[in-house]
N, C-alpha and C positions, 0 to 999 in steps of 0.2 A: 176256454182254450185260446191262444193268443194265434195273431190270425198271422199266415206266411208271406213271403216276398211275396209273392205272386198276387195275393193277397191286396197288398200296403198299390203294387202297380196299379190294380183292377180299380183300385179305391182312384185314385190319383188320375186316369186315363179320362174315369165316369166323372170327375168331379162331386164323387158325393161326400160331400162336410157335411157337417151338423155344427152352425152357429147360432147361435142363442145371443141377442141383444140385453146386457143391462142397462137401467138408465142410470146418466147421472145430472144432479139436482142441484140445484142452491136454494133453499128453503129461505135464505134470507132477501135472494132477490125477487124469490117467489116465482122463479122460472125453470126448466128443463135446460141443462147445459147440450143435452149429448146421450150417446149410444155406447159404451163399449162393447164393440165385437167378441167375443169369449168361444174360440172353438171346442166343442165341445165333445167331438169325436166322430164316429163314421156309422151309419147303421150296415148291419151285415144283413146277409138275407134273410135271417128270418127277423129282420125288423129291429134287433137287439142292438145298443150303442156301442160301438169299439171306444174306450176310454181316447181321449188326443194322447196322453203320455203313454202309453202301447203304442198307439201307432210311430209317433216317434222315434221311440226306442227302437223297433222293426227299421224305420226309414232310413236314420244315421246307422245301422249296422250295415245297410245294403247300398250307402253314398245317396240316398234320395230324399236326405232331410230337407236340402234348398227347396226342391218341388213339393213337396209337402207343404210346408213352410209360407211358399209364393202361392198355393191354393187357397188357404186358409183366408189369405189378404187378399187375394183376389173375390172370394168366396162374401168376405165379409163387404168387401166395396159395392158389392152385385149385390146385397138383398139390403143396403142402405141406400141404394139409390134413391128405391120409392118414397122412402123418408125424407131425403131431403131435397127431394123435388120437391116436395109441399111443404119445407121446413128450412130455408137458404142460411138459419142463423145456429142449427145444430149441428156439433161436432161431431165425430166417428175419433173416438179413442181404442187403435188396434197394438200390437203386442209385436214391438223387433225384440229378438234375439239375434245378440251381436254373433255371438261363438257360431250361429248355423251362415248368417249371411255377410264375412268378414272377407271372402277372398272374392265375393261380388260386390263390394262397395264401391261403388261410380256407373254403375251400369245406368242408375236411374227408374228402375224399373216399377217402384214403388210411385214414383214421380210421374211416371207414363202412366200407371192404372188410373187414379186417381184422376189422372186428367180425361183418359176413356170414359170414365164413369161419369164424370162431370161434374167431379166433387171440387170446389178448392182447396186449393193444398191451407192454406190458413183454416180450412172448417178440419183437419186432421191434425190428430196428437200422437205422436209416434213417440208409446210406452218400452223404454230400454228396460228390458224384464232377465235379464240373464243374470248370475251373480256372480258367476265366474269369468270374467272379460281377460283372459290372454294378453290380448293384443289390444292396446290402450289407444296407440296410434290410428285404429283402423276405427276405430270408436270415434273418438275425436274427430276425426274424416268422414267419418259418416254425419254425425251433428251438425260438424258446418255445412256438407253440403246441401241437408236438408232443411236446417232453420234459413240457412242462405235465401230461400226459395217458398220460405213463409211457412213452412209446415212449423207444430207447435210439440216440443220435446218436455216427454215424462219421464220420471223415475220410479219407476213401480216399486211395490210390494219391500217399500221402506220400513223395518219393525224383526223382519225375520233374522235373529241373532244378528241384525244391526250389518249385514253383509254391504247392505250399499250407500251407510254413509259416507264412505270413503271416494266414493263415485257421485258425489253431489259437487264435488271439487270442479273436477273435468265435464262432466256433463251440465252441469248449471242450465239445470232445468227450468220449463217454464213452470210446470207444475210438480209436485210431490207428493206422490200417491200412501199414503199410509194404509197397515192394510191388519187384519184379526190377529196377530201377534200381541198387538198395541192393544189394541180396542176388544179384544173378547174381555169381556165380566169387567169391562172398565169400569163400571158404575161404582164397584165398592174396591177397587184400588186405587188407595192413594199413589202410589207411585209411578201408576201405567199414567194415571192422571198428568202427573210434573212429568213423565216423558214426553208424554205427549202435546203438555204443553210446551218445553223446549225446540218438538220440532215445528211446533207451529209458533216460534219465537225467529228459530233460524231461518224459515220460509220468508217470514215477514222482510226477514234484512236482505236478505238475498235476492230480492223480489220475485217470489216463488208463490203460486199460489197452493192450497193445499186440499187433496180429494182426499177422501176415509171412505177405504173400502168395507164388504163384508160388512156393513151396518144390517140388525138383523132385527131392531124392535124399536119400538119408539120410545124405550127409555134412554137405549144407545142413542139412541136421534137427537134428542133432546140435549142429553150431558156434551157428546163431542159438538153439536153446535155453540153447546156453553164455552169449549175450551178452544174456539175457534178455527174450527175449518171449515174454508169456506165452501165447499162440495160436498156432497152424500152420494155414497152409490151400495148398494148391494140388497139383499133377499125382502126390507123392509118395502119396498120401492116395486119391485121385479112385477107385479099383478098385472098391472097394466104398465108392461115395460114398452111396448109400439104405439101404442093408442097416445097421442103426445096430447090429447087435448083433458082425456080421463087422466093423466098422469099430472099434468098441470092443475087439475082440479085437487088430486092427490095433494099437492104441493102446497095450496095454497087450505086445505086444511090442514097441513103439518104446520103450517107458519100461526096460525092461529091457536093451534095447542103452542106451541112455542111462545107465543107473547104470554100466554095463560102459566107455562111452567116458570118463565120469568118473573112475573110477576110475586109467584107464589115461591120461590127461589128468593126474588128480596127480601119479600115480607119475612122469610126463616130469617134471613141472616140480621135481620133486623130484631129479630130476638135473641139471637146468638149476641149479638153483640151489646143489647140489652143487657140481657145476662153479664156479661163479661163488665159491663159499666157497674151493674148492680155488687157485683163480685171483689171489685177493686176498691169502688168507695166504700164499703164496709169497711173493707181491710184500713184504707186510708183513713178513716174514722177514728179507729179503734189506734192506730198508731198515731196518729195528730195528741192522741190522749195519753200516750205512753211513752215513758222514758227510755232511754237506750239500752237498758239492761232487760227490758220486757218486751222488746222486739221478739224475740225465739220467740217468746210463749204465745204472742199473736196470730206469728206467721205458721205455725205450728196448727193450733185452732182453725186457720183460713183453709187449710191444705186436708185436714181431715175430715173437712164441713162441703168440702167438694172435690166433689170425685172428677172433673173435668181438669181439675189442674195436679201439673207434677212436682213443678217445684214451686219454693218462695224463698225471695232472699232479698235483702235490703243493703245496698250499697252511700256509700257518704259520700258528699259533695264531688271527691277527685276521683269517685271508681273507687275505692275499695271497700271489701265485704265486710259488714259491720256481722258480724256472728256466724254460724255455720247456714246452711241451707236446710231450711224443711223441705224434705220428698217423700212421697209415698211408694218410691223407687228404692227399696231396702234391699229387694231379694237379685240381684242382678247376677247372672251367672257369671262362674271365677274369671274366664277369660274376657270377656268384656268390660269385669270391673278391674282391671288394667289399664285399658284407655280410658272410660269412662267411668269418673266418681264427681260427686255433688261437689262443687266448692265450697271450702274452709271459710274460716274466717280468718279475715288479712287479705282475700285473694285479689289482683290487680284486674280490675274492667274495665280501665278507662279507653282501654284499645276496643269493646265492642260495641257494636251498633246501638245496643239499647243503651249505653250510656253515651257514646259517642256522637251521636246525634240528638239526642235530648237537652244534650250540655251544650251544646255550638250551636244548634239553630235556637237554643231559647225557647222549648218546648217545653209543656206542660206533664204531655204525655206523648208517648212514641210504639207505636206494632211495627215486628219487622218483619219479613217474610218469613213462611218456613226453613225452619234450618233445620240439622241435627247437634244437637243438645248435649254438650260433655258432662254433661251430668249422667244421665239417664240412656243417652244411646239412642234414643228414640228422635222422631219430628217433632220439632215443635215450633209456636208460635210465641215469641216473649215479648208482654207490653209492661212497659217500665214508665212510673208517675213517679213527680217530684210531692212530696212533703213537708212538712216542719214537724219536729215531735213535738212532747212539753215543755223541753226545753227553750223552742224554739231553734234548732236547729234544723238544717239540710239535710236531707235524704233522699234517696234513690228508693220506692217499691220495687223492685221485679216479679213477674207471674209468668211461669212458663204453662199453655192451655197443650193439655196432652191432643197428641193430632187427630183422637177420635171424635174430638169434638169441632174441627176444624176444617172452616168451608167457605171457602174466604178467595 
C-alpha cells in the first residue's frame, strides 16, 4: 500500500533514508576510486522499505520533492563522513536531478553541505541523472557554478535508449557513466560490444573518463575492462562495499585474473589469426598455380572448405572483379537482397579500403576493421593479399571472415 502525505512528511521530519553505498574501482590501477551513494528508500514501521521512486512520486505530488531530494544528499554526505576521514583520496559520487532542483540553482546548498561535513568539493562527483532536462540554461548554470568550485561533473545512466547523448554537448562531463542497457549479456553481443566501444572512443577525445555501471560478474569485469573503461561499479564489487581495505584486496585479485584473462585472450587470437594466415596462403598457393579462368573454381573450394568465411573474390591490379564472388550467403531474404548482393564480375574496388590501401601504402597484405558487407549484409572483417597467377600476373585475394569468428 503506498504510503500518504502524511507519511512522505513523517519520513522527511525523522530523517529516515535508507542509502546504501556502492563502490567504485579501477581494477587497472588496482585502487578504490569512491562510494556512490544510491538511496534506496525509507523503512516504514514495521521495518519494510518504501521503494525512493514511491516516495518521490508521493513527494512531487504534494511540492516536497526538493526536501526529499536535499535529505537524500545530505543523508548520503552524513554516513560518508566516516569513510572519508580515514580515506582523504575517495570520492562520494551522489545523483542531481536537474528538473527537481532547477528553480533553486545558486543557493549553494550542495556546496555548504559538503563543506559541513568536511568533504572537499574536488573528492564529490555530482551525477546529472534526469533525462528529461527542460530548462537547459538552468543546467548549464548549475555546471558552471559547481565545476567553477572544483566539484567533479557526471553523466549518468548513458545507454538507455541513448536519451543523454545529446546532453554530453552542454554538459561536458568530467566522467561518463555507462550503465546495463549497454553492458547486460555484453559478453556475446557484438554490437553492444562496437557500442560501447564508440563511447568509450568519444570519452577518450573529449577527455571524459568512463565508469560501467551494473557490472554483475566477472566475465562482465573482464570483457568491458577489455573494451576500455576505466571504472567498474555494481553487484560484482557491492560484498565488501565499506570495508575499503577488504575491497582493495578485492581489487587486486580482479587485476590478476585480468592479466590471466589477457594473456589467455592473446594466445586465442593468436590462433585465430594463425588460422586466418593458414586459410589465405592455401588459397594463395593454389591461385599462384592457376590461371585466370580457374580462379572461380578455387575460390569456390576455399569458401566451402570453411565455414568461418563468407565471401571470396579476386580483384586485378586497378580494383576490378576478375569473376563473380563465392559466398556461402545464397539464401538472403527478398528484402535485403535489394541492397545487399555479392559482386559481379567487372565490379569497380579501387575506391575500397582493402584495395585502396594495399595499393598505395605498398602492402603485401591489408585487415580492415569491421564493416558491414554489401554482399551479405552481415559484419565483416576483409584481408586482402596481393598475388601473381601462372601467368605471372597481378592480383588482388579478398576474404571476407564472417563476424562470428571475429575477435580482434
Amino acid at each position: 500500500m503506498k504510503k500518504s502525505a502524511a507519511d512522505i512528511k513523517k519520513i522527511i521530519a525523522d530523517k529516515n533514508l535508507n542509502i546504501k553505498f556502492q563502490p567504485v574501482v579501477s581494477v587497472i590501477q588496482k585502487s578504490v576510486i569512491g562510494f556512490e551513494a544510491i538511496f534506496i528508500g525509507a523503512s516504514d514501521e514495521s521495518g519494510k522499505n518504501i521503494p525512493a521512486s514511491e516516495l518521490f512520486e508521493i513527494a512531487e505530488k504534494e511540492g516536497i520533492a526538493i526536501e526529499l531530494d536535499r535529505l537524500y544528499r545530505e543523508k548520503a554526505f552524513e554516513e560518508f563522513q566516516s569513510i572519508y576521514n580515514e580515506n582523504k583520496e575517495l570520492l562520494i559520487f551522489i545523483n542531481i536531478n536537474i528538473s527537481i532542483i532547477d528553480k533553486h540553482i545558486g543557493s549553494g546548498i550542495i556546496m555548504n553541505l559538503a563543506s559541513d561535513k568536511g568533504v572537499s568539493s574536488k573528492n564529490v562527483v555530482l551525477q546529472i541523472v534526469e533525462e528529461k532536462i527542460e530548462n537547459i540554461d538552468a543546467l548549464k548554470e548549475f555546471i558552471y557554478l559547481y565545476r567553477s568550485k572544483g566539484f567533479v561533473i557526471a553523466l549518468k545512466n548513458l545507454g538507455e535508449g541513448f536519451v543523454n547523448m545529446d546532453k554530453i554537448s552542454y554538459v561536458e562531463p568530467d566522467i561518463i557513466k555507462i550503465n546495463k542497457a549497454i553492458t547486460k549479456n555484453i559478453e556475446g553481443d557484438y554490437y553492444k560490444q562496437e557500442i560501447f566501444k564508440s563511447i568509450v572512443n568519444l570519452s577518450k577525445k573529449i577527455g571524459a573518463l568512463v565508469v560501467c555501471e551494473d557490472i554483475g560478474n566477472e566475465q562482465e569485469t573482464m570483457l568491458i575492462m577489455e573494451l576500455g573503461a576505466d571504472m567498474l561499479e555494481g553487484e560484482y564489487f557491492k560484498n565488501n562495499s565499506e570495508d575499503v581495505a577488504e575491497l582493495k584486496a578485492f581489487v587486486d585479485k580482479t587485476a590478476i585474473k585480468y592479466k590471466e584473462y589477457m594473456k589467455e585472450e592473446i594466445e586465442a587470437r593468436e590462433v585465430i589469426h594463425k588460422g586466418y594466415d593458414e586459410v589465405i596462403n592455401n588459397a594463395l598457393n593454389k591461385l599462384s598455380k592457376s590461371s585466370e579462368k580457374q580462379f572461380v573454381d578455387v575460390i569456390n573450394e576455399v569458401i566451402e572448405k570453411n565455414n568461418e568465411l563468407e565471401c571470396a573474390y579476386i580483384l586485378d591490379k586497378n580494383g576490378i572483379q576478375v569473376g563473380d564472388t563465392a559466398t556461402r550467403c545464397t539464401n538472403m531474404r527478398e528484402q535485403r537482397a535489394l541492397i545487399f548482393q555479392p559482386a559481379k564480375n567487372g565490379t569497380d574496388h579501387s575506391l575500397k579500403k582493402y584495395y585502396y590501401y594495399l595499393k598505395n601504402m605498398s602492402l603485401e597484405r591489408y585487415v580492415t576493421e569491421p564493416y558491414i558487407s554489401l554482399a551479405t549484409g552481415n559484419l565483416c572483417v576483409t584481408i586482402s593479399a596481393v598475388f601473381k597467377n601462372l601467368d605471372k600476373k597481378e592480383y588482388i585475394l579478398c576474404i571476407d571472415f564472417n563476424p562470428d569468428y571475429i575477435n580482434m
